[in-house]
Structure formats: structure tokens, C-alpha cells
MARVO-510347 format. One record per residue: residue in three letters; chain; x, y, z of N, C-alpha, C, O in turn. Coordinates in steps of 0.1 Angstrom, whole numbers. Layout:
N
<r ala; A; <X; Y; Z>; <X; Y; Z>; <X; Y; Z>; <X; Y; Z>>
...
# end
This chain:
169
<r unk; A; <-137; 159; -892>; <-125; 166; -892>; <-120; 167; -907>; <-122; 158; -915>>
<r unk; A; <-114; 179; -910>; <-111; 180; -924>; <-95; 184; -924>; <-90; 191; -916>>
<r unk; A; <-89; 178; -935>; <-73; 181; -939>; <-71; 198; -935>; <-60; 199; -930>>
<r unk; A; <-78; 215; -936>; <-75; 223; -938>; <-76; 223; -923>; <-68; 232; -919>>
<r unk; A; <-84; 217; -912>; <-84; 222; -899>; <-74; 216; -891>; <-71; 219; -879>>
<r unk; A; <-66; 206; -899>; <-57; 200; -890>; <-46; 212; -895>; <-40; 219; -887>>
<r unk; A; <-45; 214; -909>; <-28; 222; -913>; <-32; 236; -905>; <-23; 243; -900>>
<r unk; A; <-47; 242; -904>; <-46; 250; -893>; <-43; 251; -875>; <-40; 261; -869>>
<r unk; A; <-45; 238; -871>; <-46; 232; -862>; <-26; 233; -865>; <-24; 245; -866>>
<r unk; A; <-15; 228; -866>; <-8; 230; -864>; <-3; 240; -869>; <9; 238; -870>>
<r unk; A; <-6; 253; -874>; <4; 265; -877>; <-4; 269; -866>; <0; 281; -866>>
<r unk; A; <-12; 269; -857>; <-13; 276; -845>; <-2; 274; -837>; <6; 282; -832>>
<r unk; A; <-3; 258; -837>; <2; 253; -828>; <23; 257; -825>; <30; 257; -815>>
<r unk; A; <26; 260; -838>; <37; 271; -840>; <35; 280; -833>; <38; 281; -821>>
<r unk; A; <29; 292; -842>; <27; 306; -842>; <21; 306; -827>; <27; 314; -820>>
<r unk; A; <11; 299; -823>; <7; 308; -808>; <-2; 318; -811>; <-9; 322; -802>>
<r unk; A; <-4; 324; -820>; <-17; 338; -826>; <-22; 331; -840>; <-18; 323; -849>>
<r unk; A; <-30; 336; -836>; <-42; 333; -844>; <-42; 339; -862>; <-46; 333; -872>>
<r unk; A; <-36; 359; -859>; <-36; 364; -869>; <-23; 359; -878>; <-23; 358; -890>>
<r unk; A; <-12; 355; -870>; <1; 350; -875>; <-2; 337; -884>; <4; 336; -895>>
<r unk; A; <-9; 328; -879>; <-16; 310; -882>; <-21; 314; -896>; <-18; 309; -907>>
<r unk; A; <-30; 323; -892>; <-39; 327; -905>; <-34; 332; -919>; <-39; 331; -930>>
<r unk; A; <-21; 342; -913>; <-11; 347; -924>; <-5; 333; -931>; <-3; 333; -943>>
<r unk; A; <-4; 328; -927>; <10; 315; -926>; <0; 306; -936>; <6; 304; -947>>
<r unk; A; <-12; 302; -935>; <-21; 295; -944>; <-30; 303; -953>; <-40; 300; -959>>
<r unk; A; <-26; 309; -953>; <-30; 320; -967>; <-45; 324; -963>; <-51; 328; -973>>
<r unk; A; <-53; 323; -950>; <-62; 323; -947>; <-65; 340; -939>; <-56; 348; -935>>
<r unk; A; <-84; 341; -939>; <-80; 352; -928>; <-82; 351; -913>; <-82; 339; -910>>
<r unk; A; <-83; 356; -907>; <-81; 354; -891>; <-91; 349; -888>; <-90; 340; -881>>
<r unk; A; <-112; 355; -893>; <-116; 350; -886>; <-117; 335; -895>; <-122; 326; -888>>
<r unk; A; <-116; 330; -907>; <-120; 317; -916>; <-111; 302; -902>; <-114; 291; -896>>
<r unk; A; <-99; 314; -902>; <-93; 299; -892>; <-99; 298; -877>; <-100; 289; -869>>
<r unk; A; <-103; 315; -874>; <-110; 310; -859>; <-124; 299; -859>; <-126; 289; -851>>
<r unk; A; <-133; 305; -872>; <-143; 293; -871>; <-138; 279; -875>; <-141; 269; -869>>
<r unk; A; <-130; 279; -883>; <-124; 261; -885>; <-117; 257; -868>; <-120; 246; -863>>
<r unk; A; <-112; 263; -864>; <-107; 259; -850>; <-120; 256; -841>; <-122; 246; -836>>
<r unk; A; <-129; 266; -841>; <-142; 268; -832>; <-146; 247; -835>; <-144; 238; -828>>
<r unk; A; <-150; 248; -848>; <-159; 238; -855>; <-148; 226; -850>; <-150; 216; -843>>
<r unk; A; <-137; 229; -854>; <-126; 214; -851>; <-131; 213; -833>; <-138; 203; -831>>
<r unk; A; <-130; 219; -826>; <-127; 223; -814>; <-143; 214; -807>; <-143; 206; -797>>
<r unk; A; <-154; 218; -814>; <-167; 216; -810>; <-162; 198; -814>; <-158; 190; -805>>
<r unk; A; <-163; 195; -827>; <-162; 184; -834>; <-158; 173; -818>; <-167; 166; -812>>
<r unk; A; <-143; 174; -815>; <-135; 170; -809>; <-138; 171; -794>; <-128; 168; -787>>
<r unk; A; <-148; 175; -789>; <-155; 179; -778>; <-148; 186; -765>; <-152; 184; -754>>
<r unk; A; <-136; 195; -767>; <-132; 204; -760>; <-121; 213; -770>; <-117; 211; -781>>
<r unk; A; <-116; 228; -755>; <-107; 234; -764>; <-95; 228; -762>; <-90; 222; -752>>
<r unk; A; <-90; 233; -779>; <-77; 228; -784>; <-67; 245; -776>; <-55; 244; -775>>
<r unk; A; <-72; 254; -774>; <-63; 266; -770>; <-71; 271; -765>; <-83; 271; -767>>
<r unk; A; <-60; 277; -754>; <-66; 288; -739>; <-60; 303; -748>; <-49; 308; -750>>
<r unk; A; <-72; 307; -751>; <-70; 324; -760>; <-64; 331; -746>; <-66; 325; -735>>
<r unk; A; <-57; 344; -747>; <-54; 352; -740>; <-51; 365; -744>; <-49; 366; -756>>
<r unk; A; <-51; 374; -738>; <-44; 386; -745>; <-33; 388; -752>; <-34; 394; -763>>
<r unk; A; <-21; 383; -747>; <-9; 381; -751>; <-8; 369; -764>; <2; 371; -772>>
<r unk; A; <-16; 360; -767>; <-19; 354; -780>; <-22; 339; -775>; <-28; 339; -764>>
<r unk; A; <-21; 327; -779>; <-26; 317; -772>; <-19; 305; -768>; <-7; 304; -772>>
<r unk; A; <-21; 298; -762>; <-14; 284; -757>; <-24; 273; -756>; <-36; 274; -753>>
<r unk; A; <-15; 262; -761>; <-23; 248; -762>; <-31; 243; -747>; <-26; 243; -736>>
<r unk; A; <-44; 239; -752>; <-49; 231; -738>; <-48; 216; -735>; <-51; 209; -745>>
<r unk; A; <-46; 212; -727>; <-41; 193; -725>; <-51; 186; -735>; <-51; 174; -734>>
<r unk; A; <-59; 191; -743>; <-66; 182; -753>; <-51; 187; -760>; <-40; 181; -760>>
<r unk; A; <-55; 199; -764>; <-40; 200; -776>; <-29; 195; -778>; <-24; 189; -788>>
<r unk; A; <-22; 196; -764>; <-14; 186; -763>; <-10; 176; -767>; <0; 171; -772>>
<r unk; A; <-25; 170; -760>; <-28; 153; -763>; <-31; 149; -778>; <-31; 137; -782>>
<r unk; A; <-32; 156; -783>; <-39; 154; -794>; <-26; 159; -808>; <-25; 153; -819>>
<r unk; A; <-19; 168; -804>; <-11; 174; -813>; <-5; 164; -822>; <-5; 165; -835>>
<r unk; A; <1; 154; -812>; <12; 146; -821>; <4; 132; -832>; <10; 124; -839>>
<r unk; A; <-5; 132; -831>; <-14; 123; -835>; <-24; 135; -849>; <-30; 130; -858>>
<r unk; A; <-23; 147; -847>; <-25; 154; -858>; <-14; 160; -866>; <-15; 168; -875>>
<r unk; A; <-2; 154; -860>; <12; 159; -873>; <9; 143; -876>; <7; 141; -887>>
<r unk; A; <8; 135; -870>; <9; 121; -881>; <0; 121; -892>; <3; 118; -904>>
<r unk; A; <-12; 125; -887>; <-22; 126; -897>; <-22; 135; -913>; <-29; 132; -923>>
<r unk; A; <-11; 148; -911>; <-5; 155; -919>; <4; 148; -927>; <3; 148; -939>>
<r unk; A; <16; 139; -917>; <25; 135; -926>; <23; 126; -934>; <29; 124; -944>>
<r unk; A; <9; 118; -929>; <4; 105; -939>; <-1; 114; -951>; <2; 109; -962>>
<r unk; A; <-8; 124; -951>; <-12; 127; -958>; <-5; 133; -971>; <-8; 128; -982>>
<r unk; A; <5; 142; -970>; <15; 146; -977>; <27; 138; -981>; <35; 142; -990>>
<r unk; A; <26; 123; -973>; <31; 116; -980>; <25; 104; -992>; <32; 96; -998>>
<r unk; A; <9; 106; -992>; <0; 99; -998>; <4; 108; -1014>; <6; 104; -1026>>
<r unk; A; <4; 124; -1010>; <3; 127; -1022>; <15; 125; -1032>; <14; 124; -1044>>
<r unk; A; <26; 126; -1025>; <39; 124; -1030>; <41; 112; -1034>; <48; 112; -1044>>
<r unk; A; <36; 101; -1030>; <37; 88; -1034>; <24; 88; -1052>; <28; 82; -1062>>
<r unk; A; <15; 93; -1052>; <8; 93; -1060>; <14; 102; -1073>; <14; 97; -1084>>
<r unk; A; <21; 117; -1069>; <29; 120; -1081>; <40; 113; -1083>; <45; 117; -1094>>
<r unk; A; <47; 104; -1079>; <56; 97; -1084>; <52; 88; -1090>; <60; 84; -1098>>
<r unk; A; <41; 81; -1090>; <32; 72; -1096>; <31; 76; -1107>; <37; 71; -1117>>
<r unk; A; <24; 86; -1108>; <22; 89; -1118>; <32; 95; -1127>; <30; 97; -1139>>
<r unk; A; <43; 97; -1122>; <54; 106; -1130>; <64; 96; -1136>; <74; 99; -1142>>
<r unk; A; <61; 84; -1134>; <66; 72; -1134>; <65; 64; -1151>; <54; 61; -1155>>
<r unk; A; <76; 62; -1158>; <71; 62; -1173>; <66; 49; -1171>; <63; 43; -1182>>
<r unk; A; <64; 41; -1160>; <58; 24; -1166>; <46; 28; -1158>; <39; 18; -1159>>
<r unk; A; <40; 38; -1151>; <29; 39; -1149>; <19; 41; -1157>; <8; 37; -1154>>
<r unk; A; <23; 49; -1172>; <11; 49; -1176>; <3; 38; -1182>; <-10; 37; -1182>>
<r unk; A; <14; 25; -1190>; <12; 15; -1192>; <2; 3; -1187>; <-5; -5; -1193>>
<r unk; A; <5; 6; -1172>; <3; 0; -1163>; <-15; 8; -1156>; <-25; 1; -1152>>
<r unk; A; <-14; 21; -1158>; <-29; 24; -1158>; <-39; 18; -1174>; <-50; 13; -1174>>
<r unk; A; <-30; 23; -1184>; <-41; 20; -1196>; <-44; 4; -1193>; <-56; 2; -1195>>
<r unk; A; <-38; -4; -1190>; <-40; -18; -1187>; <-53; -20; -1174>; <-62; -29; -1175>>
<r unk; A; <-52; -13; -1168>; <-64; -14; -1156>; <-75; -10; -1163>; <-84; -17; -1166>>
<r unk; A; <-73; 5; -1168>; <-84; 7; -1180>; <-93; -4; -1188>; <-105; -7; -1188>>
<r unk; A; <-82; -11; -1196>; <-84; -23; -1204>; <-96; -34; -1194>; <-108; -36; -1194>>
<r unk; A; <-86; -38; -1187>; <-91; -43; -1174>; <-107; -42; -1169>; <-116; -49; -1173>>
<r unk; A; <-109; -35; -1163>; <-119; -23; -1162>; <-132; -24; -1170>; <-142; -28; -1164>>
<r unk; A; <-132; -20; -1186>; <-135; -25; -1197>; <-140; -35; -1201>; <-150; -36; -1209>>
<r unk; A; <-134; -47; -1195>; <-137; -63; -1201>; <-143; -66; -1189>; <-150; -76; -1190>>
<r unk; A; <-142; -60; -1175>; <-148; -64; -1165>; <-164; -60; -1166>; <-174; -67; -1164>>
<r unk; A; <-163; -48; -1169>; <-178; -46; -1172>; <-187; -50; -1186>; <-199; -48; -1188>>
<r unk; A; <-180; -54; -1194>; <-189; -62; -1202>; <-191; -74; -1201>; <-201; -78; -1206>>
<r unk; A; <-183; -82; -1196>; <-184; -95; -1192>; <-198; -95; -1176>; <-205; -105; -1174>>
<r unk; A; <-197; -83; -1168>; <-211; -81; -1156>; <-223; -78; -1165>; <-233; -84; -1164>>
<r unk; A; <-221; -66; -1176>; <-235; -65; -1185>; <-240; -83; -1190>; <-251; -90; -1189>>
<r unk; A; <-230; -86; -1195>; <-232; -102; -1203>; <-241; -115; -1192>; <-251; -122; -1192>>
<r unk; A; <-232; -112; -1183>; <-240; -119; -1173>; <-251; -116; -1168>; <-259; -125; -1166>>
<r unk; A; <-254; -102; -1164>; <-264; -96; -1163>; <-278; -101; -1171>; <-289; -106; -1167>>
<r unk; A; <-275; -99; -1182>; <-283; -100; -1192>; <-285; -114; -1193>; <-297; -117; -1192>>
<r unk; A; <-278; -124; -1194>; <-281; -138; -1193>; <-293; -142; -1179>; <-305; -142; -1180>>
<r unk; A; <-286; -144; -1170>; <-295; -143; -1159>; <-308; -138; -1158>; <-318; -143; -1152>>
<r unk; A; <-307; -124; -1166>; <-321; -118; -1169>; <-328; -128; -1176>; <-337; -134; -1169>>
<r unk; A; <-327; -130; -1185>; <-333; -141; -1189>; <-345; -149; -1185>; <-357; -150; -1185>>
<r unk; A; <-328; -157; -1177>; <-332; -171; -1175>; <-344; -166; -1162>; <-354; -173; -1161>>
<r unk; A; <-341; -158; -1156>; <-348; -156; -1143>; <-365; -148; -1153>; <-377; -149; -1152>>
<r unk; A; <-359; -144; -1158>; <-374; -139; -1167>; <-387; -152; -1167>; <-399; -151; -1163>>
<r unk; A; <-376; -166; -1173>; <-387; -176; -1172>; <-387; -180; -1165>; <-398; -186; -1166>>
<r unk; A; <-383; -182; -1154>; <-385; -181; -1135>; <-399; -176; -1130>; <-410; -181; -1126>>
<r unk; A; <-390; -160; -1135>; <-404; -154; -1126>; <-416; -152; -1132>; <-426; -150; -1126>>
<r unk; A; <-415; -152; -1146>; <-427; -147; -1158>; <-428; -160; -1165>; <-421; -161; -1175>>
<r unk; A; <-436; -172; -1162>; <-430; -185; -1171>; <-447; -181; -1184>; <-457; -175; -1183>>
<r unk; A; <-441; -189; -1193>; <-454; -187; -1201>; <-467; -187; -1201>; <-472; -197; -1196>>
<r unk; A; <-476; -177; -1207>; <-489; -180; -1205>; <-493; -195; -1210>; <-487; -203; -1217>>
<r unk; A; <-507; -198; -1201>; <-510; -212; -1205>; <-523; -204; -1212>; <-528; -193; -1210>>
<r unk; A; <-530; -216; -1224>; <-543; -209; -1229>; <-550; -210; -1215>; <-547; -216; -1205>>
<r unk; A; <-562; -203; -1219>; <-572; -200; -1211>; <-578; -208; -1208>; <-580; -208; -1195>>
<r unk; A; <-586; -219; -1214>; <-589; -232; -1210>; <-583; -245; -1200>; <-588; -254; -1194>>
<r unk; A; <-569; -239; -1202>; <-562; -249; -1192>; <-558; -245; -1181>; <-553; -252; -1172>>
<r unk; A; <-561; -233; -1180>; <-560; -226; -1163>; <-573; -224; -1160>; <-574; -226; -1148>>
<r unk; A; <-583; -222; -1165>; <-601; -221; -1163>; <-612; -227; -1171>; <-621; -223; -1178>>
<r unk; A; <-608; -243; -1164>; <-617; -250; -1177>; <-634; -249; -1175>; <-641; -255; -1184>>
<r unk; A; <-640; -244; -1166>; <-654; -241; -1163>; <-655; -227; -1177>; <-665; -225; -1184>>
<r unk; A; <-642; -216; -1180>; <-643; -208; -1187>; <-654; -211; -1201>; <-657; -221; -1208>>
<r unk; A; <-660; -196; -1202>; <-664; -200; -1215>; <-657; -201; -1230>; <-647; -194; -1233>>
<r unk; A; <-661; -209; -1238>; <-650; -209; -1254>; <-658; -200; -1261>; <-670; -199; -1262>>
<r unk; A; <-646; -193; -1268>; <-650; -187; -1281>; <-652; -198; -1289>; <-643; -207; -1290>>
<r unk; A; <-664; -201; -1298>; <-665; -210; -1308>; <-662; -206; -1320>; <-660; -214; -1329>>
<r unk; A; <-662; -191; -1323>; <-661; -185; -1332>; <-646; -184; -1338>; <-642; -183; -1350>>
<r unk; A; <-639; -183; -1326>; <-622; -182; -1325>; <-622; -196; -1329>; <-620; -197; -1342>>
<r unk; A; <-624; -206; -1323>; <-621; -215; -1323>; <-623; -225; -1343>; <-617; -234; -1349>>
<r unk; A; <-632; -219; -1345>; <-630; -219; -1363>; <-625; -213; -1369>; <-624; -217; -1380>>
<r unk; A; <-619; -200; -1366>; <-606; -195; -1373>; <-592; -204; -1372>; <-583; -206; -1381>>
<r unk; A; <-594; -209; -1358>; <-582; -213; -1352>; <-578; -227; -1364>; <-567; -229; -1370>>
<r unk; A; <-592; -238; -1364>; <-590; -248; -1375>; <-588; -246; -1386>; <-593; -236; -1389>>
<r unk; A; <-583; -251; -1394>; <-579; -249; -1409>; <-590; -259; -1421>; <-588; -271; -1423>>
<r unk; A; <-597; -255; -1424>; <-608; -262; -1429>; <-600; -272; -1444>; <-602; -284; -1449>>
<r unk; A; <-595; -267; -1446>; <-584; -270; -1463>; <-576; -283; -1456>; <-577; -294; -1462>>
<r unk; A; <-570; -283; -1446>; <-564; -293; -1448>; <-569; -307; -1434>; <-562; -316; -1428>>
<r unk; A; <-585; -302; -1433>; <-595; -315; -1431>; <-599; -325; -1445>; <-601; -320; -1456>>
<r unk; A; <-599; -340; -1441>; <-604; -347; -1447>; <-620; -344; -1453>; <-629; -340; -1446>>
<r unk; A; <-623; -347; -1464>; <-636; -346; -1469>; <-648; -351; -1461>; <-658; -345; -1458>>
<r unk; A; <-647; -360; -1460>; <-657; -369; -1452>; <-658; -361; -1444>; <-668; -355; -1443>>
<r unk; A; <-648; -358; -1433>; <-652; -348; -1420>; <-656; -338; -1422>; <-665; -334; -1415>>
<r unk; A; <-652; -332; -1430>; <-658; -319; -1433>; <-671; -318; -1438>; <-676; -306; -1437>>
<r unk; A; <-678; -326; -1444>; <-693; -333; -1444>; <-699; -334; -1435>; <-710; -330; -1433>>
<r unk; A; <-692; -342; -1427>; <-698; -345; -1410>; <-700; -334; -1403>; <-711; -332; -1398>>
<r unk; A; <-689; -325; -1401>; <-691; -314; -1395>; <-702; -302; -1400>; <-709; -296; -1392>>
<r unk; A; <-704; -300; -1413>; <-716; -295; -1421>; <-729; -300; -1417>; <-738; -292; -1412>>
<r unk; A; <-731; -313; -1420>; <-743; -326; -1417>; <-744; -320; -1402>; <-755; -316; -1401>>
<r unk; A; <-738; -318; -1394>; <-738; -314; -1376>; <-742; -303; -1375>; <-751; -300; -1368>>
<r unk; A; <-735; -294; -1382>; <-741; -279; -1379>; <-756; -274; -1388>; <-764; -265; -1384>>
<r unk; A; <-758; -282; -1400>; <-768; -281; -1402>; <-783; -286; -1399>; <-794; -283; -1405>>
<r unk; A; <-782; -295; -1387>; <-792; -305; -1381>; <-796; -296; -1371>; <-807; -298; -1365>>
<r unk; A; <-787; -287; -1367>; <-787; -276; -1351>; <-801; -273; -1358>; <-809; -265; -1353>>
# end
């Protein structure tokens, strides 16, 4: 149901014609017969018994009428309550403050966000282990593995030893 099928929905409900309804909402005759048709389908029977002489409500209409002027008056009073809000000199204060509001709310959810990412990072992604200690049948680079040692800051004697070893291969 839409707000223009109810304000048409009651200037029928006045007028009794259709072309009269349609004058009255700045509409043309047939834009409000299809919004009636469509309300009418929506709502699963007719709201008016058409006739020659022009139309009259059917006991859905009826039934239904006084429960679609409330729906109008809430509505027209939603908006009137919003331009006074707004027309209101402590309202704007009182919006830029939600603004503010608003603002510190979502950087304080990015902040958190991002923390948690984090921590859940090392959760779900914890650090690689070397290769050897997750597949110790694996084979070693030996070759890496003398880059990896620092020859300069071995003792002399070992470093003899280790020479004397590789040279006996």
C-alpha cells in the first residue's frame, strides 16, 4: 500500500467520481483508476461499486475507510512534527551533536574492528613454523643452511673441525 493510494482512496471516498477524485489530487482519471485497481487487488476486494451515475463505497470500503483516514492523519502529522523539529532553533545544535556522535561512533567500530582483526589474524593465520619442524622426514637444504651460519663469528678450532670434516668427505 502506498501513501498516494490512500490520499486517493479518500478523495473518492468524498467526491463519489472518479474524474472529480482525480481533479482534487492533481491526478488524471485513469493514473487514480489504476492506483485504486492495484490498492483494490493489493487489499483483496473492491473498495467501490462503479456505476453510471458515479460510485459508492463497498463494505470493504467502509470497513476499511476509517482505519485509512488514521493512516493519513498519522502521517501528516509525522511530517508536521518533523518540520517543527527542524524549524526549531535548539534543533540544529542538537542534530550537529548526533552528527558528532555519529562520528566518534564509527571510529571507535573502525578501531575495534581493526584490533580484533588482528588479534583474530593470529588466531586464524598463526605463524609459519620452519619446515623441518612440521616435516622432519623433509629434505635440508645444506647449502641454505651455510648461508644461514655465520662463519666469522665461529670459534677457530671449530672452524678447523668443520674444514678437517668436509675435507676427509
Amino acid at each position: 500500500m502506498e501513501m498516494h493510494q490512500v490520499r486517493y482512496f479518500l478523495a473518492l471516498c468524498e467526491e463519489l467520481n472518479f474524474a472529480r477524485a482525480a481533479g482534487r489530487c492533481g491526478v488524471s482519471q485513469p493514473s487514480l483508476t489504476r492506483a485504486m485497481k492495484k490498492l483494490e487487488v493489493e487489499l483483496g476486494g473492491p473498495l467501490f461499486h462503479r456505476d453510471r451515475g458515479g460510485s459508492r463505497l463497498s463494505d470493504l470500503g467502509i470497513y476499511l475507510r476509517a482505519d485509512l483516514e488514521r493512516i493519513d492523519r498519522s502521517v501528516t502529522e509525522a511530517k508536521l512534527k518533523a518540520e517543527q523539529f527542524l524549524a526549531a532553533p535548539v534543533a540544529q545544535p542538537r542534530l550537529r551533536l548526533m552528527e558528532v556522535f555519529m562520528r566518534v561512533h564509527h571510529v571507535i567500530a573502525v578501531f575495534v574492528i581493526l584490533v580484533i582483526g588482528v588479534g583474530a589474524k593470529e588466531f586464524l593465520f598463526p605463524p609459519k613454523k620452519a619446515q623441518a619442524d612440521i616435516n622432519p622426514s623433509a629434505n635440508m637444504d645444506v647449502r641454505q643452511m651455510q648461508r644461514d651460519i655465520n662463519m666469522h663469528n665461529l670459534p677457530i678450532q671449530k672452524m678447523r673441525d668443520l674444514t678437517f670434516v668436509f675435507d676427509s668427505d
